[in-house]
C-alpha positions as CSV (number, residue, x, y, z in Angstrom):
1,X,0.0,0.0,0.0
2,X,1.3,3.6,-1.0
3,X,0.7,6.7,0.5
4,X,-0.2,10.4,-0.8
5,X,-0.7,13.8,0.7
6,X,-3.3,16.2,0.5
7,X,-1.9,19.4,-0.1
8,X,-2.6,22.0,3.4
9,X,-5.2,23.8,1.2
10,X,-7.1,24.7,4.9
11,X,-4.8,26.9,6.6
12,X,-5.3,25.5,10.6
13,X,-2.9,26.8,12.1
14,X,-2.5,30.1,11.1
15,X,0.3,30.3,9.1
16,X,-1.4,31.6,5.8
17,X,0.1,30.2,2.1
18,X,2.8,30.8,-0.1
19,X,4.8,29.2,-2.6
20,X,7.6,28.3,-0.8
21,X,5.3,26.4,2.1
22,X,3.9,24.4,-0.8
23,X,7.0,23.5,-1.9
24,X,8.9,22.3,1.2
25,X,5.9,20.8,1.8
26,X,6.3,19.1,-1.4
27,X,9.9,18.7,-0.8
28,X,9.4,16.7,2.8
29,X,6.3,14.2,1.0
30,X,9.2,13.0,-1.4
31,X,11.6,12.7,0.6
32,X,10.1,10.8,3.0
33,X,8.4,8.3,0.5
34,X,5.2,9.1,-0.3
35,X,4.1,8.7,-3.8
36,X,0.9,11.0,-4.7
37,X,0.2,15.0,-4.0
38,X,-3.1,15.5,-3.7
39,X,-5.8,18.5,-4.1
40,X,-9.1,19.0,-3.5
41,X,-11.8,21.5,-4.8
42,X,-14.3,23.8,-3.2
43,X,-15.1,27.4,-4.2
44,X,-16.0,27.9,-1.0
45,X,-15.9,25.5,2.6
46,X,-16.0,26.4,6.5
47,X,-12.5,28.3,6.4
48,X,-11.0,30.1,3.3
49,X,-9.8,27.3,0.5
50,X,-6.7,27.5,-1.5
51,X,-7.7,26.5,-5.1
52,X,-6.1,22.9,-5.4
53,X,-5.4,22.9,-9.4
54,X,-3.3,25.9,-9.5
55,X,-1.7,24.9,-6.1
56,X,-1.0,21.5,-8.0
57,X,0.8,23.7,-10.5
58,X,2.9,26.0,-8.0
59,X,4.3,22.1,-6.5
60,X,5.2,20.8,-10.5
61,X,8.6,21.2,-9.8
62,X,9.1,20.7,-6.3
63,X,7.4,17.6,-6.3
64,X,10.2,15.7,-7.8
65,X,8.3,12.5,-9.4
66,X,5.6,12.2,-7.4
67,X,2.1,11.7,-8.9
68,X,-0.1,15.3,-9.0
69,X,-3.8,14.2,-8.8
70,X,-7.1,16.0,-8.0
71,X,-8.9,14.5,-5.3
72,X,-11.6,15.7,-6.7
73,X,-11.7,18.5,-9.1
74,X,-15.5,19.8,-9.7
75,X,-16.1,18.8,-13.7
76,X,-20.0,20.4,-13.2
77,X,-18.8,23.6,-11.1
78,X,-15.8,24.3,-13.3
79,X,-17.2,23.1,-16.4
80,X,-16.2,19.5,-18.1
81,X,-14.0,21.5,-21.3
82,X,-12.4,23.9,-18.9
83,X,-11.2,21.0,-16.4
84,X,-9.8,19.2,-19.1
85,X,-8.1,22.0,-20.6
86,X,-6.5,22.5,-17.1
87,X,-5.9,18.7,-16.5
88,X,-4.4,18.8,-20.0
89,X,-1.7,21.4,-19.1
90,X,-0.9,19.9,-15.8
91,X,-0.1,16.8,-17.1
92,X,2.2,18.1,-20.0
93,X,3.9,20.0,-17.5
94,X,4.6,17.5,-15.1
95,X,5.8,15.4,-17.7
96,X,2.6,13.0,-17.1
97,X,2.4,12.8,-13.6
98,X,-1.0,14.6,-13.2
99,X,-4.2,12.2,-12.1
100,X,-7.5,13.7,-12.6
101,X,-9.9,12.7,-9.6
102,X,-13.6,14.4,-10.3
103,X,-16.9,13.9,-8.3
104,X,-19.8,15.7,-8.5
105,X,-19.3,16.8,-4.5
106,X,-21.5,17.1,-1.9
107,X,-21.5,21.3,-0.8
108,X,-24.9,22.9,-2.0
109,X,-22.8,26.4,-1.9
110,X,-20.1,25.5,-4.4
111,X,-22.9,25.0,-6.8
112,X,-24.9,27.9,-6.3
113,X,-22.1,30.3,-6.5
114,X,-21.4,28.0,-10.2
115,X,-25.4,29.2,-10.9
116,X,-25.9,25.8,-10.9
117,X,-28.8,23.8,-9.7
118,X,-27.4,21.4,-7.1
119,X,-30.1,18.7,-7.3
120,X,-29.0,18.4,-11.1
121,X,-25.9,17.5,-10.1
122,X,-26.0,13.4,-10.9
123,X,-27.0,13.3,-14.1
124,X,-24.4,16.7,-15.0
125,X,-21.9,14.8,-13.4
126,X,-22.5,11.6,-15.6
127,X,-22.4,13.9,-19.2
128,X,-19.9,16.2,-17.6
129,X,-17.4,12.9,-17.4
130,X,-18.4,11.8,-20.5
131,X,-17.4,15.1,-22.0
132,X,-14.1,15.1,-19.9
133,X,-12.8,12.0,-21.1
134,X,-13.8,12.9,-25.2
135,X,-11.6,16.2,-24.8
136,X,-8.8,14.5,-23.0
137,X,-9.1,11.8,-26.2
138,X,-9.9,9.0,-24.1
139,X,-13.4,8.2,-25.7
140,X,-15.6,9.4,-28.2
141,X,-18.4,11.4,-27.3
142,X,-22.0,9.0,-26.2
143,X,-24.7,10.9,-26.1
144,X,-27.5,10.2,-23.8
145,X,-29.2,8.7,-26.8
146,X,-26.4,6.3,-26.9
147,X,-25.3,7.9,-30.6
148,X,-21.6,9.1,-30.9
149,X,-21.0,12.4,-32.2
150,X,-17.8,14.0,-32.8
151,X,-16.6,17.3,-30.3
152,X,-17.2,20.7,-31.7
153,X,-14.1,21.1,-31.4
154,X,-10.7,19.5,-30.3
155,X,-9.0,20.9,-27.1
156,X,-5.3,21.3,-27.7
157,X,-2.4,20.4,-26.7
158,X,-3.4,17.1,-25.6
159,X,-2.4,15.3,-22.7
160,X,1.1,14.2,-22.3
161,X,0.7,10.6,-24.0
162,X,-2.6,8.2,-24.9
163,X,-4.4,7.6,-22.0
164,X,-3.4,10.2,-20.4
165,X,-4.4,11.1,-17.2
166,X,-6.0,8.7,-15.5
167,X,-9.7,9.8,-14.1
168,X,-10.5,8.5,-11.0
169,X,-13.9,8.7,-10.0
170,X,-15.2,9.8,-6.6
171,X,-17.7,7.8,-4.8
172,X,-19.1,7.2,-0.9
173,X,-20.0,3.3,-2.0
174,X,-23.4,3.9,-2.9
175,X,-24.3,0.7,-5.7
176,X,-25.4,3.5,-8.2
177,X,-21.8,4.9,-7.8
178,X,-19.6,2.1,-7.4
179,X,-21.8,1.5,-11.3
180,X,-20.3,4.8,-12.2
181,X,-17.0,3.8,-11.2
182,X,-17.0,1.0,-13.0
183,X,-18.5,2.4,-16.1
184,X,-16.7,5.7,-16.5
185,X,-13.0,5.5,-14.2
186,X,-9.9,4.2,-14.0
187,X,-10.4,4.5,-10.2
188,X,-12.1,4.8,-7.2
189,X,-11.7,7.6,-5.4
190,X,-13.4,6.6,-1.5
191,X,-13.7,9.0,1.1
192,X,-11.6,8.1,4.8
193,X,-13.8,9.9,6.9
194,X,-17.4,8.8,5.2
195,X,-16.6,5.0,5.1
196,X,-14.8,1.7,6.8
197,X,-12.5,-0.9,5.4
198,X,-15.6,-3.6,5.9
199,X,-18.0,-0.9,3.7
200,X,-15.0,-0.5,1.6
201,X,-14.3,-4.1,1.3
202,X,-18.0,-4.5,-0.4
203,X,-17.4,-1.8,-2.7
204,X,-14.7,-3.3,-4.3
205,X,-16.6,-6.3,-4.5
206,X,-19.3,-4.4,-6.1
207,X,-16.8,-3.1,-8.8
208,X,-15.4,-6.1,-9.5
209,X,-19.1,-7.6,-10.6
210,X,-19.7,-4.6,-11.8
211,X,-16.1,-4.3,-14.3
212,X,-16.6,-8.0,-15.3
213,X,-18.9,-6.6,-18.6
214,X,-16.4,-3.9,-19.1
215,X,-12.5,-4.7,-20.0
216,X,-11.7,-6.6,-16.7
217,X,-8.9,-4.3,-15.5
218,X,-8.9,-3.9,-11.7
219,X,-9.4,-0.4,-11.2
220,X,-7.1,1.3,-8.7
221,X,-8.6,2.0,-5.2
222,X,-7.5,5.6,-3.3
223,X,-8.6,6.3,0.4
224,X,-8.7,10.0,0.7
225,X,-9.4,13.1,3.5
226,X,-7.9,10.8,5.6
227,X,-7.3,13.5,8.3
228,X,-4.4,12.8,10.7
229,X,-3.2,14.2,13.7
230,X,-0.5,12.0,15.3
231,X,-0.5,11.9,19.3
232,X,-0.1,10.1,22.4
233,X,-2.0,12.9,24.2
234,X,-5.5,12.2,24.8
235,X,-6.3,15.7,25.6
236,X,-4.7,16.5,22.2
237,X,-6.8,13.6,20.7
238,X,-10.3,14.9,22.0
239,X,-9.3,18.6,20.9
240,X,-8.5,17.4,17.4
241,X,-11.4,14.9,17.1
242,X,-13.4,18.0,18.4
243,X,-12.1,20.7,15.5
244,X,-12.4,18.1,12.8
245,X,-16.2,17.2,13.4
246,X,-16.7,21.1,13.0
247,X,-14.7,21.4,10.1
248,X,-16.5,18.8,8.1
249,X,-20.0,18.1,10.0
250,X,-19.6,15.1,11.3
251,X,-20.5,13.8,14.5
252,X,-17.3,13.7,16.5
253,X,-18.0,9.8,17.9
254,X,-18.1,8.7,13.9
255,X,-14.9,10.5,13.3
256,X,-13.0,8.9,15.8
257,X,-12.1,5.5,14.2
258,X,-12.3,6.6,10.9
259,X,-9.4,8.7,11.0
260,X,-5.7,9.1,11.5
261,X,-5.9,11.0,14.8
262,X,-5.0,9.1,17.7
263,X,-1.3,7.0,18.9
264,X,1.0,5.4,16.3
265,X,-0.1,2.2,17.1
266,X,-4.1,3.0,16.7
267,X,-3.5,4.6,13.4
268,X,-1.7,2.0,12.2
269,X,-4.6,-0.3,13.2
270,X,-6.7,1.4,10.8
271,X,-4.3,1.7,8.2
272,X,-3.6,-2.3,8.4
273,X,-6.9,-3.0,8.0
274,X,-7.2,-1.1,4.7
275,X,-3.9,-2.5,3.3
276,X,-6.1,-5.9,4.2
277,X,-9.2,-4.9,2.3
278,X,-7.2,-4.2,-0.8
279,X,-6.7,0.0,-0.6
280,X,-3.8,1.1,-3.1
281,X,-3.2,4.2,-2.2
282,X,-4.2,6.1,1.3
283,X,-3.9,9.8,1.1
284,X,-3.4,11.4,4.4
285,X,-4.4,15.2,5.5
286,X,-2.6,16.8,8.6
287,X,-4.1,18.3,11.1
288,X,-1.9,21.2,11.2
289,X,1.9,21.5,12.0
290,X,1.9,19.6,8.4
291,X,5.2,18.6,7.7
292,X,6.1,17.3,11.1
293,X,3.0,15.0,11.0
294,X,4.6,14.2,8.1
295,X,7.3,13.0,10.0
296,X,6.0,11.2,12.4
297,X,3.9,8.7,9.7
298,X,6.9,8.1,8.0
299,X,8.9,7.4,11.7
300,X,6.4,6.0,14.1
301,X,3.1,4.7,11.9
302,X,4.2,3.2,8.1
303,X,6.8,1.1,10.0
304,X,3.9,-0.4,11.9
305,X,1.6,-1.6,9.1
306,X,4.6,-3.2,7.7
């Protein structure tokens, strides 16, 4: 099992953003031995949001070889030509490195600053893909009516080689998206903190039924937002546990064995049991004091799992 990291896109302690925190942030992932930088996408969220494609593109170069990917991007918010215009550049840039992770997310406000109606956002999301993958050249264009027309036009340049980037596709395990998993992605994007290695065990399960009538691959499987805050303090622990259930709406008592926030031996509990269920990649958010969290995965928890 490999691990990624999410990109401190939420500033938690205080320390604001610039360039050169992205990139010794950047710096410290590869060094350390993780494999993925990842970014997510709101226009707007409970504390001010750094937009995660162009903080992909301030880390191109700092981020040695590591794998760029958006975990997700927004294809109905930003609009599906304009992503893959983006996505397009990133991965020419990085030298084909760049993963595009989409989902039709779950915030009501990103959509109505879009103008968009959020209880559309399902059946957008499933054209919006579908209009993704055409420009990036990975498919023709189906139509709803099942006909294939071509694109009014062809975005250029294209990505860095065929079948280029991958799309991962974002899903909480519901059986109508794990269907659109299999049917449209390259991947399955889960959420840490909205699921649990027995829920994510029968998702793969339902993929794998569910990619038998398409070419067979195994798709890869991602855990992301797995929020982390590394601590033998329980006072630290409940404090954490406490913030987090604000940041994201969750009830605190759900959050706490879901996440990474807790001793090195509990968290790598979790993360054995993951590596168990078949999970590819886990891709870990600090809590704050990012780098040195960091750290201690890399010291006291990855040794653990084994």
């Amino acid at each position: 099992m490999e691990y990624g990291a999410h990109l401190p896109l939420i500033d938690l302690d205080g320390r604001g953003w610039d360039v050169q925190r992205m990139a010794s942030y950047a710096r410290t992932a590869q060094r350390l031995g993780f494999t993925t930088l990842a970014a997510n996408d709101h226009l707007a969220f409970g504390r001010p949001w750094l937009d995660g494609i162009v903080a992909l593109s301030s880390v191109i170069d700092a981020s040695g070889d590591l794998d760029l990917a958006t975990t997700v991007a927004l294809p109905v918010v930003r609009g599906p030509a304009a992503l893959a215009k983006a996505a397009a550049a990133l991965d020419i840039l990085s030298g084909g490195r760049f993963v595009l992770g989409v989902g039709p997310g779950s915030s009501a406000t990103d959509y109505a600053l879009a103008g968009v109606d959020f209880d559309e956002r399902w059946p957008r999301f499933d054209e919006a893909v579908r209009v993704l993958r055409m420009q990036l050249g990975r498919d023709d264009d189906p139509t709803s009516s099942g006909r294939r027309r071509p694109a009014p036009a062809e975005l250029a340049p294209r990505p860095s080689g065929p079948g280029r980037p991958p799309v991962w596709i974002a899903s909480w395990g519901s059986p109508a998206g794990l269907r659109r998993v299999a049917r449209l992605g390259d991947g399955w994007i889960a959420s840490a903190y909205n699921t649990t290695p027995e829920r994510l065990d029968l998702g793969r399960e339902t993929l794998r039924a569910n990619r038998s009538t398409s070419d067979g691959r195994e798709l890869t499987c991602v855990l992301a937002t797995m929020w982390t805050r590394i601590t033998r303090d329980g006072h630290e622990r409940a404090e954490w546990l406490s913030r987090l259930a604000d940041l994201v709406g969750r009830d605190v008592h759900d959050l706490a064995g879901r996440v990474l926030v807790g001793s090195p031996e509990e968290c790598a509990s979790l993360l054995r049991e993951y590596r168990d269920v078949g999970v590819h990649r886990v891709l870990v958010w600090p809590l704050a004091d990012d780098e040195n969290q960091l750290e201690l995965l890399a010291r006291e928890v990855f040794p653990l799992v084994g």
